[in-house]
N, C-alpha and C positions, 0 to 999 in steps of 0.2 A: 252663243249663249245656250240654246238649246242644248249644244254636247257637255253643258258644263255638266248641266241640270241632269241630262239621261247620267251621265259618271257617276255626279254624288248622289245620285237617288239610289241607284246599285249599286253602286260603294256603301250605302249603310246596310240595305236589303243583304247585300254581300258580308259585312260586318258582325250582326245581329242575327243571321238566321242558322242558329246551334242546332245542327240533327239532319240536316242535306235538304235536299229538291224538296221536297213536299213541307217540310216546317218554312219554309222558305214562302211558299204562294200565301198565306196571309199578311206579311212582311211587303212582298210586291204587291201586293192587291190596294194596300192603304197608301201606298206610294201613286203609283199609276194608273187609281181610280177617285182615291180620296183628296189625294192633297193636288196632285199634279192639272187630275182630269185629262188625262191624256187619251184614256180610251174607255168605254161603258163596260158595265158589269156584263152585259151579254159577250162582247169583243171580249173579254176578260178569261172567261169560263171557254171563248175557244181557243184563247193563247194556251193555256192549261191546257184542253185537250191536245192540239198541235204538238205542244213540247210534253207531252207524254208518249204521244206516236213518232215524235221521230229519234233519232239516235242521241246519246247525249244524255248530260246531266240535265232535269229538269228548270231548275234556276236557270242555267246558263240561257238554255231553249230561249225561255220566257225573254231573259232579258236581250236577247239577239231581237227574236221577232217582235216585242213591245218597243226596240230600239227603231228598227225596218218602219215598221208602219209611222214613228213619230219624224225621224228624220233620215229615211232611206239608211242607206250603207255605212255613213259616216254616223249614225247614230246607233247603228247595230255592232259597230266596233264602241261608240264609248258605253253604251251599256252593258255589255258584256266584258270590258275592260271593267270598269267600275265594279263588275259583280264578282270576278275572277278576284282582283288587285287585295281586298282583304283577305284572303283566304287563301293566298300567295303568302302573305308576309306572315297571317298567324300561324300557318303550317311549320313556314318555316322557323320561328320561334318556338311554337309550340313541341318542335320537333327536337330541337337545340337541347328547354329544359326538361322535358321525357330523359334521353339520353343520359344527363346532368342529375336531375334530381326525382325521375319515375318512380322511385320507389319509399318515395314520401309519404308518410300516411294522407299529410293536410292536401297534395295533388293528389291522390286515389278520392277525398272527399269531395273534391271541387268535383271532378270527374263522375263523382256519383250520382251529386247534388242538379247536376245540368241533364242528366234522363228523364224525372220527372217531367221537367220543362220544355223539354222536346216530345215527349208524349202529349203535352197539350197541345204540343203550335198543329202535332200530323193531326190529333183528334179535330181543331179547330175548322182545319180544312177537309177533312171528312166529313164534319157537317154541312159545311158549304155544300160540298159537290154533291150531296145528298138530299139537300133542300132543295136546289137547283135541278136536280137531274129528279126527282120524284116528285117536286112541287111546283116546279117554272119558276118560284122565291129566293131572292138574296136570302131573306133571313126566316127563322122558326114559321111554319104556316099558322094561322090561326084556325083554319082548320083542317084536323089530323087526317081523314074518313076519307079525302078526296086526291089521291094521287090521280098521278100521268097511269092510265092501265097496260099504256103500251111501256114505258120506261119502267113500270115496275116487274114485269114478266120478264125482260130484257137483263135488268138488273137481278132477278132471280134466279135467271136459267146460269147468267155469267160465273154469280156465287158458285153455286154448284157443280159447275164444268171445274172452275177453277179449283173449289176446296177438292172434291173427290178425282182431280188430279185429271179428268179427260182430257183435257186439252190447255193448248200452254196461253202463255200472255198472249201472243201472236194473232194466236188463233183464235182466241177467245175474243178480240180487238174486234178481228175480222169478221166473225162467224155474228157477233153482236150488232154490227154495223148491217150489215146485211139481211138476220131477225127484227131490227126494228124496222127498216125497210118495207119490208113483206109485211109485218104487222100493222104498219100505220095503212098499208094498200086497204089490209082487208076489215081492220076494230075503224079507224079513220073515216 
């Protein structure tokens, strides 16, 4: 019963989440925090981190290791089967009428109309991970004045490696893990 359950939970997750991996984690988070309670908001936020560090589409990650931990191996295949299996069939339909009929105006407006909406779900979860990671908070802090000092230097040094191009994702991963490290030795 459980493999039905990890399937169609990622099977909808899989379904519904227009705009890739990252539009994706609010989609999984009300699945297999809200409705399912399979794992906490903290277990939550380090599936996210995990299936950011390793290879791989993000969705997939999540739903492999949120499978693993609920029902070992046999649950890391149906939920990642579940997450994959919509977006299997829509490709390939989706692919079909492209070909057939791409140069539709009313397909170029469905097409345009679904950005918007994908910029919400990434922003959505930008807030997340930023309440989270600069407040210890699932949701808005109530109060603004008091970040993490060590997560917020961490987070600001990363910015900037990153925008002015020093250093790559990689490194920046690395180099960040290893600054907070050493900063919680010494602000801690």
């Amino acid at each position: 019963m459980i493999y039905i359950s990890l399937f169609w939970s990622f099977c909808m997750v899989g379904a519904f989440c227009v705009g890739g991996g990252y539009a994706s984690i609010p989609l999984i988070q009300t699945q297999v925090i809200d409705v399912h309670h399979w794992i906490s908001f903290s277990e939550f936020m380090d599936v996210v981190a995990i299936s950011q560090m390793t290879p791989g589409p993000i969705g997939i990650n999540a739903a492999t290791f949120v499978g693993t931990k609920v029902a070992g191996i046999g649950g890391a295949v149906a939920a990642t089967a579940g997450f994959v299996t919509p977006s299997l069939i829509i490709m390939i339909a989706l692919a079909k009428l492209l070909a057939k009929y791409g140069d539709m105006g009313a397909i170029r407006g469905v097409l345009n109309g679904l950005r918007p909406a994908v910029v919400a779900l990434i922003a959505s979860a930008g807030v997340m991970f930023l309440t989270l990671s600069l407040w210890n908070e699932e949701k808005l802090p109530a109060v603004w004045s008091d970040p993490d000092l060590v997560s917020t230097i961490v987070l600001l040094v990363s910015l900037v490696l990153i925008k002015k191009k020093i250093c790559g994702v990689i490194q920046t991963l690395v180099g960040s893990g290893l600054l907070s490290l050493a900063l919680h030795f010494f602000i801690k």
